[in-house]
RODO-2510 file (C-alpha; in nm, 4 decimals, decimal comma):
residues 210
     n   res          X          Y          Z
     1     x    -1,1696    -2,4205     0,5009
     2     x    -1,2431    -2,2424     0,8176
     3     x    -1,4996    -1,9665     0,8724
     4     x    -1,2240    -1,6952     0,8781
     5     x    -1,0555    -1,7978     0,5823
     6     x    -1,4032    -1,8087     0,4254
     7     x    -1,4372    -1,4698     0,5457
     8     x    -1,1395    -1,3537     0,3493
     9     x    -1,2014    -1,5097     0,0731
    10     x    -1,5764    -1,3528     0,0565
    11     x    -1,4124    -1,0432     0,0890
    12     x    -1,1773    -1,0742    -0,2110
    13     x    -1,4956    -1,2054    -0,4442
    14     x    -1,7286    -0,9626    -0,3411
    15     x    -1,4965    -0,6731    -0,5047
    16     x    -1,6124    -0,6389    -0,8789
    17     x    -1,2173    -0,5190    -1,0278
    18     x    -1,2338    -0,3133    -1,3405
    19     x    -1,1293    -0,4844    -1,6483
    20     x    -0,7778    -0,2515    -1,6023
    21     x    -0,6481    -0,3557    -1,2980
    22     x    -0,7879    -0,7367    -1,3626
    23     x    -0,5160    -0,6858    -1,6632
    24     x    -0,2035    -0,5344    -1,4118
    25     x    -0,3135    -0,8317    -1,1507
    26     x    -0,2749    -1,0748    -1,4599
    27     x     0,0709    -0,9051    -1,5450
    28     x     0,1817    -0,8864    -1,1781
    29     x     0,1076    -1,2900    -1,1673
    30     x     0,2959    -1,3547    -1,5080
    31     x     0,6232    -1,0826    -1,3338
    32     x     0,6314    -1,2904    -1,0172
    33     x     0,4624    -0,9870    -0,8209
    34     x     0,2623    -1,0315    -0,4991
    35     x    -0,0079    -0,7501    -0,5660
    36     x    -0,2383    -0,6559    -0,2756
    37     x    -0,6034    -0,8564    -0,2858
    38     x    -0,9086    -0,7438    -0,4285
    39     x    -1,0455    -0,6372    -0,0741
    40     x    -0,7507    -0,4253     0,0349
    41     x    -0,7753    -0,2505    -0,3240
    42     x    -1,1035    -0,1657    -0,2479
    43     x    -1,0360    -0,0915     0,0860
    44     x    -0,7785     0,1733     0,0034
    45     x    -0,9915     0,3309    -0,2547
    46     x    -1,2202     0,4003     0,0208
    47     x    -0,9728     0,5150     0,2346
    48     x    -0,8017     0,7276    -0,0140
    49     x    -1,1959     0,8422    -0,1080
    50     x    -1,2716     0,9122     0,2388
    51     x    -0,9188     1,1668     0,3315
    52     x    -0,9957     1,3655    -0,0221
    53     x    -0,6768     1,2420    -0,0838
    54     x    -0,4618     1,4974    -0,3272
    55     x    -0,1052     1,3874    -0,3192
    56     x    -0,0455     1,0021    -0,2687
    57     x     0,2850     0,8293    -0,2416
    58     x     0,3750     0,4821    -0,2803
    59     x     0,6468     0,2493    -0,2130
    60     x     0,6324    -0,0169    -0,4341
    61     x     0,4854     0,0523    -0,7893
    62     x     0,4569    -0,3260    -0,9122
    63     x     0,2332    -0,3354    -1,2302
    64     x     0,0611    -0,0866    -1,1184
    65     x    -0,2944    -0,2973    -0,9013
    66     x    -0,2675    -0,0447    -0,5564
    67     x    -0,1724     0,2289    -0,7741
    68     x    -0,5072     0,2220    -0,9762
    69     x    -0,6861     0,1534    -0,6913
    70     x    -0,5689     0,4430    -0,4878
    71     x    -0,6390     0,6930    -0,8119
    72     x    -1,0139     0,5710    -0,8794
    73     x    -1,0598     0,6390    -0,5118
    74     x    -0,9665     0,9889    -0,5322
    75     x    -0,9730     1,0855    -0,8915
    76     x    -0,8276     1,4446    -0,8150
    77     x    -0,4828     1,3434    -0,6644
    78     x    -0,1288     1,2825    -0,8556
    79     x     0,0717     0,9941    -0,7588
    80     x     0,4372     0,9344    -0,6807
    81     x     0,5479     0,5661    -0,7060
    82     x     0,8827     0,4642    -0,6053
    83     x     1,0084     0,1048    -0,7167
    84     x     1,3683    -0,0390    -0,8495
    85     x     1,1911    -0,2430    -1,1431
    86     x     1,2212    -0,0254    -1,4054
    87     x     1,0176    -0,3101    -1,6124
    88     x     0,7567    -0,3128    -1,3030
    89     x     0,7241     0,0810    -1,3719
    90     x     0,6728     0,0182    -1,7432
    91     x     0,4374    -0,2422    -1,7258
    92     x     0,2355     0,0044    -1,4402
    93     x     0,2774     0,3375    -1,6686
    94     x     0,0332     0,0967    -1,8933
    95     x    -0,1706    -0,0288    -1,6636
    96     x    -0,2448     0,3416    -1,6012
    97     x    -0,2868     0,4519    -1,9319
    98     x    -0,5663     0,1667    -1,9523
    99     x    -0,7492     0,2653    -1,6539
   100     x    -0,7959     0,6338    -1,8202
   101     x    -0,5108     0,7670    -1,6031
   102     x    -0,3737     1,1152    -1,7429
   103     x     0,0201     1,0608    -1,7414
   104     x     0,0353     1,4085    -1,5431
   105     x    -0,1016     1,2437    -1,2484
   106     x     0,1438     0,9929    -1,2149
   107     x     0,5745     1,0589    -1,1612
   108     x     0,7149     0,7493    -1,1378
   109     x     1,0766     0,7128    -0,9983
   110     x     1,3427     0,4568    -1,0040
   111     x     1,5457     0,4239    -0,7516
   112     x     1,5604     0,2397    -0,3881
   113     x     1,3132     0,3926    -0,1658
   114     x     1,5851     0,4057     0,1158
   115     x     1,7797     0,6272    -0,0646
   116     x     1,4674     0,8489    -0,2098
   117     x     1,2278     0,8564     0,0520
   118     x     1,4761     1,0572     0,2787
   119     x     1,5271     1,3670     0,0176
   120     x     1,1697     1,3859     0,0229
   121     x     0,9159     1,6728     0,1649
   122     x     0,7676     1,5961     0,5054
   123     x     0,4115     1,6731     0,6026
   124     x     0,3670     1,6543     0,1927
   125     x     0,1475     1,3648     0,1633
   126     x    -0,2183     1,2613     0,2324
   127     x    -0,1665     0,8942     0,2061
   128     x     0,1509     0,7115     0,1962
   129     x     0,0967     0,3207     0,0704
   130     x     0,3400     0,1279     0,1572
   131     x     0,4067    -0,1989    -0,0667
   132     x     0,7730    -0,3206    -0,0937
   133     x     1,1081    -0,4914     0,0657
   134     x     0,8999    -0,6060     0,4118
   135     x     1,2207    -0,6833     0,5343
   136     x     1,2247    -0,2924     0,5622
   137     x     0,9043    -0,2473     0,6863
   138     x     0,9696    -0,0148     1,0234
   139     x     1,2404     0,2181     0,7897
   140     x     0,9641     0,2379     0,5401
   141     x     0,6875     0,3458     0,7707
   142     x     0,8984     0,5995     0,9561
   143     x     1,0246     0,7826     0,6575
   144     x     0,6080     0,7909     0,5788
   145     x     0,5155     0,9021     0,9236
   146     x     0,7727     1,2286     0,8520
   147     x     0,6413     1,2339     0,4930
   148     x     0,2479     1,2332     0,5709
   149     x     0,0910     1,5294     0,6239
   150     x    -0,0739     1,5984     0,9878
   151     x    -0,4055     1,4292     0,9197
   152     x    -0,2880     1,1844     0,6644
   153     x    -0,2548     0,8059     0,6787
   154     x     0,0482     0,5585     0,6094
   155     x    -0,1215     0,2188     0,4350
   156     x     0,0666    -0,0815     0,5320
   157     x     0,0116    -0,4049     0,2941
   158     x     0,0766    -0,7709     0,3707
   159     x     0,0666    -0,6481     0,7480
   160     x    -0,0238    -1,0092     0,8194
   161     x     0,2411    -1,1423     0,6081
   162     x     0,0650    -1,4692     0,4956
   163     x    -0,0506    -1,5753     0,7852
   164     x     0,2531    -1,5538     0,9812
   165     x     0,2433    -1,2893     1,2114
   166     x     0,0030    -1,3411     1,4130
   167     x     0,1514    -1,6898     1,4748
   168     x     0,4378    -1,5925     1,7619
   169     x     0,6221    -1,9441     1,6488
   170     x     0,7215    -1,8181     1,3679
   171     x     1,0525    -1,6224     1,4480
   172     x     1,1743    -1,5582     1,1155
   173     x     1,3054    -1,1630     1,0127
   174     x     0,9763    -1,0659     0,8539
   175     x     0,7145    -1,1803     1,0663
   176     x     0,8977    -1,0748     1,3753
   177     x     0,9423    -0,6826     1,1961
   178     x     0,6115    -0,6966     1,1375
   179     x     0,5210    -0,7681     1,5203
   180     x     0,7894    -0,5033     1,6476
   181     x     0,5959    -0,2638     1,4166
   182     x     0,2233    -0,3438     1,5022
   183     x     0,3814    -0,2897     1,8738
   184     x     0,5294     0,0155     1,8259
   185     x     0,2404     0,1510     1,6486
   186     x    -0,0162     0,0252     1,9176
   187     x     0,1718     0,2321     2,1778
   188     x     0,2093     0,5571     2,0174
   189     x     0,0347     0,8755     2,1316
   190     x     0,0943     1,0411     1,8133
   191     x    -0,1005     0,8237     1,5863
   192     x    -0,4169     0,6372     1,5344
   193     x    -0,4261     0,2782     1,4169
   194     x    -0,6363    -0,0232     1,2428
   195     x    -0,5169    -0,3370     1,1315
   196     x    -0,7517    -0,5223     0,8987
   197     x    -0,7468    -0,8925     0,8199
   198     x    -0,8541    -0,8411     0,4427
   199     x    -0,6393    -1,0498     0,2053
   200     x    -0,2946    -1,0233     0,3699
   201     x    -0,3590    -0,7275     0,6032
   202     x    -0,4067    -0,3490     0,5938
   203     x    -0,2400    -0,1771     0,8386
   204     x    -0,3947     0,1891     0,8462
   205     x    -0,1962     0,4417     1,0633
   206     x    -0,3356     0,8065     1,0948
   207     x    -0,1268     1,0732     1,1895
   208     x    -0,3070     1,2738     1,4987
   209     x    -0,3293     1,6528     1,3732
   210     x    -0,1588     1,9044     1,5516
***
């Protein structure tokens, strides 16, 4: 194992998970879902801590790991999860209910993000967390741009996409998406970027205020 890799992996063990979301990264496992690591759930906690985050949307409920995560780091918001599982949602409105989550702080809604993301408010949102098709990575991102508030940051999971975008042999749809959008992001005036290497990458985009 290489240093970096034992980097990464000293970053995922370090994080202490509550008994909750150790339970929705069990049930993501056993549903075939890729949930973010350890490290970039604590890293968006702190992130969502950090903005005094209020209104959070995400794309991509899964059992419900970033979703807990981004609630215990700001305990005041409500969250709006977007996913086509209706069993994913399920399986996440429990996950919530076992982390101590009131059910008026999350709206969950079923439907393709595509299809909802565009009929909703812009400038509404403190963080957007993005965690879904990566094959529709840039859409994604650029209905969050319109959708975060000035301020506000768009969260980006699996940025690195296991390994293989930072690799410019590998060609395939994803990873090259992926690229195009780290690109695109670099170069913009209008917002201020991170990638991190935690787990599978945290892209962390912060719109400039006006």
């Amino acid at each position: 194992m290489s240093d970096k890799d034992l980097n990464w992996k000293f970053s995922d063990d370090s994080v202490v998970e509550s008994d909750a979301v150790a339970r929705a990264r069990q049930q993501s496992l056993e549903l075939g879902i890729d949930a973010i690591s350890p490290a970039v759930g604590a890293q968006s906690a702190v992130i969502a801590a950090a903005t005094g985050a209020r209104s959070i949307l995400e794309v991509g409920t899964g059992a419900g790991v970033s979703g807990i995560w981004l609630l215990t780091g700001a305990p005041g918001a409500t969250l709006t999860s977007i996913d086509t599982e209706v069993d994913h949602q399920q399986h996440a409105r429990a996950s919530f209910a076992e982390a101590g989550i009131r059910s008026n702080r999350v709206r969950l809604i079923t439907g393709k993000a595509a299809e909802v993301l565009p009929r909703m408010n812009e400038n509404s949102y403190d963080i957007v967390f993005v965690d879904a098709d990566p094959q529709s990575v840039i859409e994604y991102v650029e209905h969050g741009l319109r959708l975060a508030r000035p301020g506000g940051t768009v969260l980006v999971a699996h940025a690195l996409w296991r390994g293989r975008v930072a690799n410019p042999a590998q060609r395939d749809d994803v990873a090259t998406g992926f690229r195009t959008l780290l690109a695109e992001i670099a170069g913009s005036t209008a917002v201020i970027s991170a990638l991190s290497p935690v787990g599978d990458g945290l892209l962390q985009i912060t719109k400039i205020r006006a």
